[in-house]
N, C-alpha and C positions, 0 to 999 in steps of 0.2 A: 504494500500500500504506500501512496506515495500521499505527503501533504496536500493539499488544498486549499489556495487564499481563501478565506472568508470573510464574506460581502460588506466591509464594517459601512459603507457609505447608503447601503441599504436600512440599517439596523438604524442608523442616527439620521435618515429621513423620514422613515417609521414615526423615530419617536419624535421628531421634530412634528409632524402631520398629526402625531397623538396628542400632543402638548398644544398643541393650535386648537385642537375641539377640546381636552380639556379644558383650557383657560376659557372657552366661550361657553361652555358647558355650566361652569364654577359661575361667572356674568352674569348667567342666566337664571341659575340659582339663585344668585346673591340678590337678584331684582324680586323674583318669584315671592323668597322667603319674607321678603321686608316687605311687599306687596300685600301680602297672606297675613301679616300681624299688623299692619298699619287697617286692612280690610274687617280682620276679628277686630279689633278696638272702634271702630266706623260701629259694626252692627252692633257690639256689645252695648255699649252707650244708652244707646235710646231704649234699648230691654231695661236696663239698671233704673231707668226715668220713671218707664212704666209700672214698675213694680212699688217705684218710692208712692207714698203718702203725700209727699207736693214736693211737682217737680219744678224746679227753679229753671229763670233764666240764664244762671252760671252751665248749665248740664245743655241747654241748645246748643251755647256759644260754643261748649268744647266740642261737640258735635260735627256743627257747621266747620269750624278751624280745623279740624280732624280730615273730615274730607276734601277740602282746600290742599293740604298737605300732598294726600293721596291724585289726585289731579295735576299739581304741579312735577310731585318726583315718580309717579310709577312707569313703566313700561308700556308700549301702546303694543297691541298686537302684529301689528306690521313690520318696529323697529325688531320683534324678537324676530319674525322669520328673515328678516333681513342677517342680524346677526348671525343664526344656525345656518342658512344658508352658504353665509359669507364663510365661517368654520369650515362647514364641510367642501364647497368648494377650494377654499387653501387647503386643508387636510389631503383631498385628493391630489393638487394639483404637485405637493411638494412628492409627497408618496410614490406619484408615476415619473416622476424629474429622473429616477433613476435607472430609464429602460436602455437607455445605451449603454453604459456602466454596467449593469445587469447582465448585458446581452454577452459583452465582453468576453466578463469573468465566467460564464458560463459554457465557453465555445468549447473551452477544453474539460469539462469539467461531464459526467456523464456518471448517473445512478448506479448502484449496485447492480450488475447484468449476469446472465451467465456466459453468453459471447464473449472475445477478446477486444474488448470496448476498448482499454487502454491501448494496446499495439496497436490499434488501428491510428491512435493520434500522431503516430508518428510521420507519415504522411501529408500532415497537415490540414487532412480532408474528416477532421473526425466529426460522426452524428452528434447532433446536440441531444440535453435529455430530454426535447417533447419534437417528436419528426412531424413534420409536415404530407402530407398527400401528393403521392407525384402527380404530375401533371399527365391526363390521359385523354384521348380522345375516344369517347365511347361512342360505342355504336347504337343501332335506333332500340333494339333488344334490350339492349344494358340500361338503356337510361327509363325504358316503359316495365323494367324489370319490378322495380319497385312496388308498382300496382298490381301486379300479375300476382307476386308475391300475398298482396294485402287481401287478395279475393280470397285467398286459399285459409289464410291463418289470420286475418281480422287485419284490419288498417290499426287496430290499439296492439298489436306485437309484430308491428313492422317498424323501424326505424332508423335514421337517416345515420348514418358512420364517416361520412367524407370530414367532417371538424369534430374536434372531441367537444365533450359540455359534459355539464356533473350528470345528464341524463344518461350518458350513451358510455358515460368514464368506464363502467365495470365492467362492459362488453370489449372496447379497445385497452384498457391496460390492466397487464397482469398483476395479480396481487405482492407480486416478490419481484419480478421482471418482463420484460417485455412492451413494449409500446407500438403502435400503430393506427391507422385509417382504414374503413371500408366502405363499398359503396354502399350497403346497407346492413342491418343484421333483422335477422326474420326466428322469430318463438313458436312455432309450431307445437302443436297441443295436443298430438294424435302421430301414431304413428304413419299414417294416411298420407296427412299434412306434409309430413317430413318429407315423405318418397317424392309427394308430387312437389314440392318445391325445388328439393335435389334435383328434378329433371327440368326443372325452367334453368335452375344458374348453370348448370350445364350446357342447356343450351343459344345460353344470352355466353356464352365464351368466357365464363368467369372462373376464377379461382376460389375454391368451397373450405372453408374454416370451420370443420365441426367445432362446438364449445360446451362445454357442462357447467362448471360451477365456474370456471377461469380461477382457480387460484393463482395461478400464474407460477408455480414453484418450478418448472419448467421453461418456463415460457413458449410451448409449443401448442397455446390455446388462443394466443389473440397474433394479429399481424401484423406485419413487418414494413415497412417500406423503403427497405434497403434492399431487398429482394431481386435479383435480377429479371423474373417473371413480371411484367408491366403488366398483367391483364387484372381487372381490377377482383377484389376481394370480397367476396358474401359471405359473411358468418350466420351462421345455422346453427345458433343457442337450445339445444334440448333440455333445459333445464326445467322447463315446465311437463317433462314427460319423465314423472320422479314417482310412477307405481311400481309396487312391489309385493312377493305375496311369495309363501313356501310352497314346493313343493316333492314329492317322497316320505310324508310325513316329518316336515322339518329339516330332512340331513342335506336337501338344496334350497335354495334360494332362486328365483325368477327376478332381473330386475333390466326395468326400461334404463335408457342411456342417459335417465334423467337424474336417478336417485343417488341420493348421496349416502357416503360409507357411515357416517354419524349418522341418518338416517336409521339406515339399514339397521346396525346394530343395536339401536335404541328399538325399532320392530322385534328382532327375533330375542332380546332378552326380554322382551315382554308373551312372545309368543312360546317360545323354549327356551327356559330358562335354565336349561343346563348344556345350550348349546352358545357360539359364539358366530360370530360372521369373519369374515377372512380381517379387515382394517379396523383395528380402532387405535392406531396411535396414528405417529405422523402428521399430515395434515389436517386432519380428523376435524379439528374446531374451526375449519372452514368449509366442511361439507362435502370435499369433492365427489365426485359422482366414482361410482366403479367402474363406469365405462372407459374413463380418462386411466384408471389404472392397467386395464386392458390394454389400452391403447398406445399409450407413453411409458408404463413401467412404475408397478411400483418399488418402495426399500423392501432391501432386504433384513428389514430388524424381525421378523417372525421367524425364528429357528425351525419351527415345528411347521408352521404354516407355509413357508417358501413367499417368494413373488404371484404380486394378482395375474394371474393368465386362466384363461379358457380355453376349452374347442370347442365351446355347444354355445351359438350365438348368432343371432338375427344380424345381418346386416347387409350393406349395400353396396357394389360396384360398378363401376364406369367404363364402358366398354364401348369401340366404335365399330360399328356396322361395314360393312361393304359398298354401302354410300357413305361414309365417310359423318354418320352421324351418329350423337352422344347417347349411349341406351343406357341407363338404369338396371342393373339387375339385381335382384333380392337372391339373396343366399343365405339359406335355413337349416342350420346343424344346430336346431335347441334339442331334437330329440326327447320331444313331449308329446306324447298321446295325445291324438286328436290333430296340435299343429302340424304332424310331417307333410310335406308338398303332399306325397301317394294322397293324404285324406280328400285332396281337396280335387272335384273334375275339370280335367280342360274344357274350358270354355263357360266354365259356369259363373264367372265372376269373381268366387269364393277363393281367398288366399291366404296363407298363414300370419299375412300382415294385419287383415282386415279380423281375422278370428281370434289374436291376440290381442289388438285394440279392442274388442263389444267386450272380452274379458276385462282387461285389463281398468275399461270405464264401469263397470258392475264391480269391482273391485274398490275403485278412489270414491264411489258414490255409497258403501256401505253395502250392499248385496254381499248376502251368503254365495260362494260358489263353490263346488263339491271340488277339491285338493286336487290340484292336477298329478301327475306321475309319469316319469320316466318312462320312453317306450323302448321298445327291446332292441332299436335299429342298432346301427354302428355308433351314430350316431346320440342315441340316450347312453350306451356303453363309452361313451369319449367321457375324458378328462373334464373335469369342474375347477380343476384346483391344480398346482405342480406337485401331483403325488412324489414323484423323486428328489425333491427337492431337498430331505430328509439325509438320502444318502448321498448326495453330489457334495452337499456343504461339508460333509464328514470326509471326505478324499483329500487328501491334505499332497495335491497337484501344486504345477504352475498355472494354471485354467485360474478362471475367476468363477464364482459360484454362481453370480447374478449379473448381470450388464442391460441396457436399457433396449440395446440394436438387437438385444437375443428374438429374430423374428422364427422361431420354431413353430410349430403348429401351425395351427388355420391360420385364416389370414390378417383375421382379425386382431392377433396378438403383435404389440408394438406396431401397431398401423400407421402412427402417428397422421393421421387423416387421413390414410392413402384408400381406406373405405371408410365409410361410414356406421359405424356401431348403432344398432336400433336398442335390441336389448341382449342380456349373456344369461348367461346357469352358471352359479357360486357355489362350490360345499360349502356346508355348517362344518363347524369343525366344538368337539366336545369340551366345555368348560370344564376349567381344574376347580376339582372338590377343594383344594386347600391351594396358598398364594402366598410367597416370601418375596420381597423385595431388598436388593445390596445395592451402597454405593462401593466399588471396591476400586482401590485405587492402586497403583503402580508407580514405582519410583524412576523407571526405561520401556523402555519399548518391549528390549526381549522379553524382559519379565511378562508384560499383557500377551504378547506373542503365544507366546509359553500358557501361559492362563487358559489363553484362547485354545489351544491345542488340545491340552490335557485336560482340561476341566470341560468347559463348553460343548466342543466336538469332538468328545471324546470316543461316542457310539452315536450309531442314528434312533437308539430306542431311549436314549435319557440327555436327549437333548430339552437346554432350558425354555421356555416364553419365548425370551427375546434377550438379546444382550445390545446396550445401546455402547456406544465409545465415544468418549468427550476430553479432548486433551486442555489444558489449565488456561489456554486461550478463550475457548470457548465458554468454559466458566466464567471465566471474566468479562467478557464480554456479555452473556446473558444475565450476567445479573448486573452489570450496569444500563445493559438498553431495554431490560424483558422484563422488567419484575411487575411495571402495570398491567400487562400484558398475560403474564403470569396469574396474574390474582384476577385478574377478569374470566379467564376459564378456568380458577377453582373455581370461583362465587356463578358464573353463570353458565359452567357447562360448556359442552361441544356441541356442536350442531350451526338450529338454523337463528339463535339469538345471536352467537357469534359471527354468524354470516352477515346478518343484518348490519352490526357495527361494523363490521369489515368492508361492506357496501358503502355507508357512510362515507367509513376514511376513503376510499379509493373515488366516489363523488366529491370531495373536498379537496381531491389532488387533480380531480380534471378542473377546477373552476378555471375560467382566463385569467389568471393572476402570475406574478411570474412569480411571488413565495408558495403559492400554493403545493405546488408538488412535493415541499420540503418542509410545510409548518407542524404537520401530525406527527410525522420523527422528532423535529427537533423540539414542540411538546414533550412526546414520550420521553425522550430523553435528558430534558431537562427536571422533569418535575418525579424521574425516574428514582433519584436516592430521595426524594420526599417519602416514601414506605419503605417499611422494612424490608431485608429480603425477605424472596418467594418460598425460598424452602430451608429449614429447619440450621441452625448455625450450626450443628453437626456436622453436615454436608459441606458447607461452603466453607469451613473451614480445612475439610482433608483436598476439597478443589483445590483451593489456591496453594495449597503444601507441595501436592503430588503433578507431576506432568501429564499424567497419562489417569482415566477414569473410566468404569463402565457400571451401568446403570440392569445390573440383570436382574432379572424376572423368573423365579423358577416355578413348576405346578406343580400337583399332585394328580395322575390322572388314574389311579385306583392300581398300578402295576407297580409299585414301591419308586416312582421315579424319583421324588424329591427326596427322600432318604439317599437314595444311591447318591445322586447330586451332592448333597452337603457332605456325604465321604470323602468325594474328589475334592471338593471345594479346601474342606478341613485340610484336608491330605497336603495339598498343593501349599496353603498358607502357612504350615506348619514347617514343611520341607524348608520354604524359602526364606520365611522369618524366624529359622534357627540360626542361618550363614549372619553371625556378627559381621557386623560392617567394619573394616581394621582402621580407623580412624580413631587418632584420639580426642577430635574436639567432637566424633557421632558416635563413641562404641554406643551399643546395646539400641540405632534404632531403628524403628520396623522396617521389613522391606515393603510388606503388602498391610495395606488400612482396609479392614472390612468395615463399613455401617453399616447396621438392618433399617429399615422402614420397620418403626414399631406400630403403628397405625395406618386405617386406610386414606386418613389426611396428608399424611407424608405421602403414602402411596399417591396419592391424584396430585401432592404441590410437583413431585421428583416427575411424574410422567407429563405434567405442564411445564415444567421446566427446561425440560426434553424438545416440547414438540415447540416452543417458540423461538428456536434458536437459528432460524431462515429469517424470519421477520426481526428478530432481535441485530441480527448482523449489518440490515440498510438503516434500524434508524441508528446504530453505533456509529456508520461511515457518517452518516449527515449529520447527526448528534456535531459528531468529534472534526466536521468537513475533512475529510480525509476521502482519498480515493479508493473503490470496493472491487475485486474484482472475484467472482463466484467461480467454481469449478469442481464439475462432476468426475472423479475416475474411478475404475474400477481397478482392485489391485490383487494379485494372484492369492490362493489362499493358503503357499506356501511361504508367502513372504506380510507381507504387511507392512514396509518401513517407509519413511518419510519422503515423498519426491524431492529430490533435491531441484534447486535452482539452479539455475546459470552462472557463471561467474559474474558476471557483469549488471545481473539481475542486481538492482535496487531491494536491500533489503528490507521485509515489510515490519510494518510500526508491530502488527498482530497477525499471526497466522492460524486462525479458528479451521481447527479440525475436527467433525465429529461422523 
């Protein structure tokens, strides 16, 4: 990370513009307040008269002299909107003085991304951090597309994308990265809707952005305008198509490309409670849908559960004809009784699109409907879940166990929009009867290495939860830019409250303002040591001690796992924090720090404090102006050690590893 001047000449017009309506503010007061007791004493008077027993000409006089008073020195209504006008007009005018200045300091200057935003400035051509809309000439299709659009899925979920505004903000930018323009975005409400819209932007010659929830932790959900494709962009937000509903008696899940994984498992631990859904950490408190995990990849923090992928799943591809035109085709490997293509006759109209939507609507509208069930094709027998995922992570290779490009299976998996996901089939996977939660900390790399080996993946049959990895950076940094953050998803949960407020901030960073993009960080950030920390000073004291941290998760799932687990675990701690350290100013101390989570409050601050540490990282950069740059790798899982740098690489202020 490299420094970044910050804007002082912004800061001291601000408060120069603040200080101007202040002071006219305080004027206006000061006339108001004396107006308001000069006006009580006017009407008090003559009450005081009426009540006396004889009232004197001394009590007129004061009267009359009282309101004489009030007539010579009060405010007229005109001089006040004069004044507040005259404020706010100076207020604004000093305020905007600094858009050249602004423009400036800003050229080089570009948000937290996960592209090589930095390298690129060296060119001197580098993007700024809000891009503009290339200039395109559309054709007579593209521009009547819009309407075509609104007949299908209502004129109230179609909307204009060419300029950002706080309306359109959370459709064009990502919640962690990403920015860009399109020509429209269109909310379909059926899965009906969906198909027949896909085949107009297909055939107005556009470029198709499926979208779920946009967290943006990717940013492979909204669009670009650096792009070398010039043809312009239609986003196709399925976020209004969020049913869902079991089926095989619980052990799957059915779910449109709408619903979100907070969703989801808020449903089936109400419906089976002793089952789980594939997501509940991660992104979790912003809803994203499952389909985006399908599609883009989710972490590998589920030991037991592997990365989200399917092969049984409704979706869509784009094929050209032999006249050289754009065809739609549906493609149906959910492998459920009753949908398979076979059920349905050529020519009869009837298709697994249209008989999953009458479900799916008798579903959101409260209708009982009798459990659907896996049918016997190849297809109901395919994969729900990465059943191997179990033993790949335990092979202790140069291979990586997870990677984001792994496109195996259908086609649907890591599509990154190359089809379009309607809906998928998820295993349940069975809740542990019992739940320990460690901070365990590490003094080197080998030593976690090592941990990770022999403890973790040690067998594929007593693998833990999840093992999360937080190096002293990342501590640090999330508890200085995460802790409101933090305490906002203990106190209010995951889901769709927090999606809401996340909506908010990301409408408050589209406004046309040139602080706007940077005032909700640099809030958080500033009023961020105003609370305490997020989780327990136990914890954040072995963070800041220790280099290296994981946050593991172990169950009981009725075959003695967790017992076996704390064997190795014991085993392992014991071995290594026997080796005294030969130092005289450190004999006798520890090599490895265990803390338990003694409650389920620890448990939900440590798993919140986990999952904010993407959003914690951009308001740190703007917090601190310093430059962010994000990056994804995957690293073999016989090794695990530090990527080094360049030599010539600019060494960084912080390097958050988790």
């Amino acid at each position: 990370s490299a420094h970044f001047p910050s804007p002082p000449r912004l800061s001291l017009l601000c408060l120069r513009a603040l200080h101007v309506q202040t002071m006219a503010t305080f004027i206006l007061s000061r006339f108001a307040s004396a107006a308001g007791r000069r006006q009580k004493s006017i009407f008090y008077s003559p009450i005081v008269a009426s009540l006396s027993s004889s009232a004197t000409p001394s009590t007129t006089a004061a009267a009359q002299q009282a309101s004489d008073i009030k007539r010579s020195r009060s405010i007229s209504l005109p001089t006040a909107l004069a004044l507040v006008g005259g404020s706010l007009l100076g207020g604004y005018c000093l305020g905007t003085s600094h858009t050249v200045h602004w423009k400036e300091i800003q050229k080089d200057r570009e948000l937290p991304k996960g592209e090589r935003g930095c390298c690129s400035c060296d060119d001197g051509d580098a993007p700024t951090a809000t891009p503009t809309s290339p200039k395109v000439e559309f054709t007579e299709a593209q521009i009547q597309l819009s309407s075509k659009l609104s007949e299908i899925a209502g004129k109230n979920h179609v909307y204009d994308g060419m300029k950002e505004t706080s309306k359109n903000a959370h459709f064009l930018q990502g919640a962690r990265l990403g920015q860009g323009t399109a020509l429209c975005i269109v909310q379909p409400g059926t899965l009906n809707e969906t198909v027949r819209c896909l085949q107009e932007i297909v055939d107005a010659g556009c470029v198709v952005l499926p979208q779920g929830s946009n967290t943006g932790l990717t940013g492979g959900s909204v669009p670009r305008n650096d792009k070398a494709d010039t043809r312009p962009t239609v986003i196709i937000s399925l976020k209004r198509l969020n049913t869902h509903f079991p089926i095989d008696d619980g052990n799957r899940v059915v779910c449109l490309a709408g619903c979100g994984i907070s969703s989801l498992a808020d449903s089936i631990s109400q419906w089976f409670p002793d089952r789980e859904s594939h997501s509940i950490l991660g992104s979790t408190f912003l809803n994203p849908t499952t389909a985006a995990g399908v599609a883009f990849g989710s972490g590998g923090v589920y030991v037991r559960k592997g990365p989200a992928r399917t092969d049984r799943a409704l979706y869509c591809k784009v094929t050209r004809n032999k006249w050289g035109e754009n065809v739609v085709n549906i493609v149906n490997t959910l492998g459920i009784e009753g949908l398979e293509d076979e059920d349905f006759l050529n020519g009869s109209g009837e298709t697994a699109v249209g008989a999953l939507d009458v479900y799916a609507t008798d579903i959101r509208q409260g209708y009982r409907r009798v459990m659907a069930k896996s049918s016997d094709s190849k297809h109901g027998r395919a994969k729900a879940s990465d059943a191997d995922y179990q033993n790949k992570v335990c092979e202790c290779t140069n291979a990586v166990s997870r990677y984001n490009a792994d496109t195996s299976g259908e086609d649907c998996n890591r599509s990154e929009g190359k089809v379009l996901i309607l809906a998928t089939v998820h295993d349940t996977f069975p809740a542990p009867s019992k739940k320990r939660v460690f901070w365990v900390s590490f003094p080197d790399m080998e030593t976690t290495l090592a941990f990770r080996r022999e403890v973790c993946l040690n067998n594929p049959k007593d693998l833990p939860i999840s093992c999360e990895y937080m190096n002293r950076d990342s501590v640090d940094i999330i508890d200085r830019s995460g802790r409101i953050l933090t305490y906002m998803i203990r106190v209010l949960g995951m889901g769709d409250v927090m999606g809401m407020m996340w909506g908010v901030k990301i409408a408050i960073e589209g406004l046309p303002f040139s602080w706007s993009p940077l005032i909700c960080d640099k809030l958080l950030h500033t009023f961020n040591n105003w609370v305490p920390s997020a989780i327990p000073n136990k914890f954040i004291q072995v963070g800041r001690e220790y280099d290296h941290n994981c946050v593991v998760a172990v169950g009981e799932f009725g075959d003695g796992t967790l017992a076996r687990f704390m064997e190795r675990m014991d085993a392992f701690v014991k071995k290594y924090n026997g080796k005294a350290v030969l130092d005289a100013n450190d004999i006798g101390k520890k090599i490895i720090s265990v803390v338990e989570a003694n409650s389920s409050s620890e448990v939900t601050a440590l798993n919140a404090f986990r999952f904010v540490a993407a959003p914690a990282f951009k308001t740190y950069c703007v917090g601190e102006d310093i430059q962010g740059v994000s990056v994804d790798y995957a690293l073999p899982k016989n090794g695990g050690t530090i990527p080094p740098l360049t030599k010539d690489a600019a060494k960084p202020l912080k390097r958050m590893r988790y």
